[in-house]
TORKEVEX-159851 format. One record per residue: residue in one letter; x, y, z of N, C-alpha, C, O in turn. Coordinates in steps of 0.05 Angstrom, whole numbers, plus 5000, padded with zeros to 4 digits. Example, Ala and Ser with C-alpha at 12.3 -4.5 7.8 and 13.67 -1.06 7.14 Angstrom:
2
A526448865156524649105156526449345156528549345169;S525749555142527349795143525850015157526850235161;
//
This chain:
108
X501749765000500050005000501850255000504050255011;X500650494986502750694985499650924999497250924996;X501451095016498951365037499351585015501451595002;X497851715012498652015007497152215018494952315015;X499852265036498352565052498552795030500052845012;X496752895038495153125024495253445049493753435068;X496353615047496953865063494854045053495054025028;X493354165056491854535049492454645070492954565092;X492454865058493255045072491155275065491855385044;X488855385075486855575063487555835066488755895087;X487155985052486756235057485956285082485456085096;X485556555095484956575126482256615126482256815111;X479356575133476956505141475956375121473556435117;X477156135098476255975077476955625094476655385089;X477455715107476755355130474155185114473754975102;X472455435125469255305131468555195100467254995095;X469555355085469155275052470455015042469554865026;X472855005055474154795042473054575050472554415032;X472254465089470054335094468254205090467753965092;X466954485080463954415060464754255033464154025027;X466354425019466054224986466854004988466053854971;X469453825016470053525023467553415029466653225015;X465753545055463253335065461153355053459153225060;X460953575027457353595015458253464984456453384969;X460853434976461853394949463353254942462753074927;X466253294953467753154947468952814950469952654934;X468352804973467952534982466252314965466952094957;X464152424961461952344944463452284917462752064909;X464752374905465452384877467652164882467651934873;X469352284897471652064900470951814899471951644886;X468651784919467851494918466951294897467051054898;X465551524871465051404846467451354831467151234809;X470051444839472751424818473551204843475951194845;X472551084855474350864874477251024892479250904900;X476851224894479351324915478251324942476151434950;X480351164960479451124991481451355003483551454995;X479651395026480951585048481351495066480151285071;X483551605089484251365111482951605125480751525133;X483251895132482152035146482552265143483552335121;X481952475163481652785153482552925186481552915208;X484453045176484953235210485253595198485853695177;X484353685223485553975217486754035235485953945257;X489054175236490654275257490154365287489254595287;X490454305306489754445329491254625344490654825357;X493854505338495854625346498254545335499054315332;X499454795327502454805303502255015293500455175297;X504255025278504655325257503155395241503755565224;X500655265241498255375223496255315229496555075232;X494155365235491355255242489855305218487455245220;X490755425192488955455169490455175161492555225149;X490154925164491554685155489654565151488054625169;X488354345132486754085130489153905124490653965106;X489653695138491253425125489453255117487353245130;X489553105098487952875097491352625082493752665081;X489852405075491152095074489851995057487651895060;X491052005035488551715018490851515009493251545008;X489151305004490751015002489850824978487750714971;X493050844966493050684938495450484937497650484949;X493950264914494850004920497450104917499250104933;X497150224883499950304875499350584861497150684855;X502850714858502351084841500550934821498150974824;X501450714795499650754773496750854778495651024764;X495350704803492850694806492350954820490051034821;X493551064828493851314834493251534809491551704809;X495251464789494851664763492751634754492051834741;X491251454755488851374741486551454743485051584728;X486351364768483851454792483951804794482051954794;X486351874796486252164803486252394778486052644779;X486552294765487152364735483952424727482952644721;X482652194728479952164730478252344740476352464729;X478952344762477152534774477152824772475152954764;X479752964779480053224770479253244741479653464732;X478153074724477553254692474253114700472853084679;X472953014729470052964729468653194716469453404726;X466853234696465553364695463853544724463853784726;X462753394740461053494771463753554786463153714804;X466253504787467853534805468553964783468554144801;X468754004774470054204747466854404762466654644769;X465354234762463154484774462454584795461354804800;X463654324816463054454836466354694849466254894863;X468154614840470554664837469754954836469755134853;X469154964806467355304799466655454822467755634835;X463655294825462355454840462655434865460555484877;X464555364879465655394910468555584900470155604919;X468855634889471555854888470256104869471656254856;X467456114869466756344854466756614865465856804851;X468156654900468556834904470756914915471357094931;X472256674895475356734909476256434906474756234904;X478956454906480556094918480456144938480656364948;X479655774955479955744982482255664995482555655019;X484255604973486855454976488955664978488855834960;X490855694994493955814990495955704974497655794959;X495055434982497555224983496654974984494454944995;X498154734974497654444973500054344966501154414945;X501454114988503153974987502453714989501353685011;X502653524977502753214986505553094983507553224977;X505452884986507752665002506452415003504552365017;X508352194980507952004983509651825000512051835000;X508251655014509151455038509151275037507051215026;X510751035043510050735045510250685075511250875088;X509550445090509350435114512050255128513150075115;X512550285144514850205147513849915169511749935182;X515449695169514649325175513149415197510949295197;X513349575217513149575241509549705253508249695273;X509049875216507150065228503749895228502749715215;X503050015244500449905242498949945228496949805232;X498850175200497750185175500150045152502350145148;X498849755137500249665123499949675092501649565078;
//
């Protein structure tokens, strides 16, 4: 299994937005392109509290390119995309990092 953490970083009072389009939209879509999520945190404490991390988990990169490839050109993903950034980007920034788990860890 390979993780990929996923970093945002929002603009400052675009939290609540970014939120919304994961739990009313995005999730939803992902799930029709077969991309799993291991989970979702936001920062509580650290050098940013405008942070969402999330984790999703693929067998392998190919299936990664595929799946994700997929989805960003969804037609419903391109709209809602639109119309949640129609008064602005909610994003600063986005870093991911791919991971494999090491013998020991309890995600394998």
């Amino acid at each position: 299994m390979i993780y990929e953490q996923r970093t945002y970083t929002t603009i400052p009072g675009r939290m609540p937005n970014l939120l919304a389009r994961f739990r009313n939209h995005t999730l939803r879509i992902w799930d029709r392109h077969g991309i799993r999520t291991v989970g979702f945190w936001t920062t509580l404490v650290g050098p940013d509290n405008n942070e969402l991390t999330y984790m999703l988990v693929w067998d392998s990169l190919a299936e990664r390119e595929v799946k994700y490839a997929a989805f960003m050109a969804d037609p419903e993903w391109l709209k809602v995309k639109a119309e949640t950034e129609a008064d602005g980007p909610i994003n600063a920034k986005i870093a991911n990092a791919f991971l494999i788990p090491t013998d020991f860890s309890l995600l394998k």
